[in-house]
Steps between C-alpha positions, in 0.01 A plus 500: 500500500177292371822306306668395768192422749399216198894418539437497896154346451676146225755467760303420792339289334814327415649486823124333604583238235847394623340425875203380326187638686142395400402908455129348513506460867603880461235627257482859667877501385426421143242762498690760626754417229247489222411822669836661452508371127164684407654823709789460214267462230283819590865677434567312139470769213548508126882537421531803345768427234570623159368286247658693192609362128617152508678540846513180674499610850569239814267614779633182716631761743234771492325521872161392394625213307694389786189562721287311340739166473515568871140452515448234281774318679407565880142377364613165364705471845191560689358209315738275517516564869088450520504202304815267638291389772144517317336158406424418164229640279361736731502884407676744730407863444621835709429830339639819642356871429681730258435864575664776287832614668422868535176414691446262646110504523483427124453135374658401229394141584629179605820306464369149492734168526355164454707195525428130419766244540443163274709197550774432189286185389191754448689727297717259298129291377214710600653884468332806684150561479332767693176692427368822740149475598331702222188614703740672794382853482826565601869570362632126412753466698707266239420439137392228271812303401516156328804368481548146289736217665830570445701186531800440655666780620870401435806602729398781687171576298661563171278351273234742627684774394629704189869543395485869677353377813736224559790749469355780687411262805794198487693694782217573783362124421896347555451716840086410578415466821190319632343601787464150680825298583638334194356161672144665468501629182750541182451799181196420286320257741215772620441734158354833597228643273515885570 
């Protein structure tokens, strides 16, 4: 069930893209989303599968591993929804409370999402640098990460990626969709920093 709700959940999302809605002027929409991914991740457990001898076993299709590419997915959709409208350089963050599934008065804590967008000229020469505040008594909600400049991304990004990547991904970028009209905005012009 929790399977196909993050199915549900990525193509909504999708369908949002292809009309291209700013989901910002909709943030109780977003939420509620983000809300439905931590609901899925209170249900995640371990896979329990044999891990015998030498057997090599493919857990691609095992329910929890599906889950959680679900939720890693419908996450990263969330964000890219947040952040095709958001200016540059500024932080977006939404967090949504993870409780454990069999009850529900039980924190398990927060699933937190922060999104910066950085213009292709930024990350090409300057790369991604972004520091928490260190005296926030509080969970960070993002970590340190220092990125160098990474020069010029090639067709499609390529030369920011490995051999593996560039297979694995190839197909969804020949089919990327941006949420603003083409006129607006084409693939790799707004980078999103997750």
């Amino acid at each position: 069930l929790f399977v196909f709700l993050g199915d549900l959940v990525m193509r909504l999302l999708a369908r949002i893209r292809r009309v291209g809605f700013d989901m910002r002027k909709e943030r109780g929409a977003l939420q509620d989303l983000l809300q439905v991914e931590a609901i899925m991740l209170s249900a995640v457990r371990p896979a329990d599968i044999p891990r015998y001898g030498t057997i090599e076993v493919n857990v691609s299709q095992d329910v929890q591993a599906r889950l959680s590419s679900k939720i890693l997915t419908g996450v990263a959709e969330i964000a890219d929804a947040l952040g095709a409208y958001a200016p540059l350089d500024i932080m977006e963050t939404m967090r949504a409370p993870v409780t454990m599934m069999d009850n529900p008065n039980v924190s398990l804590g927060h699933l937190k999402m922060s999104v910066l967008v950085k213009s292709i000229d930024a990350v090409k020469t300057l790369g991604i640098d972004i520091e928490p505040d260190f005296q926030d008594s509080t969970t960070w909600a993002f970590p340190m990460v220092q990125i160098p400049g990474l020069g010029e991304p090639g067709f499609l990004g390529q030369n920011w990626a490995d051999e593996s990547t560039k297979e694995a991904s190839a197909e969804r970028y020949q089919k990327a969709e941006c949420y603003r009209p083409p006129e607006q905005e084409s693939i790799l012009d707004r980078i999103l920093v997750l």
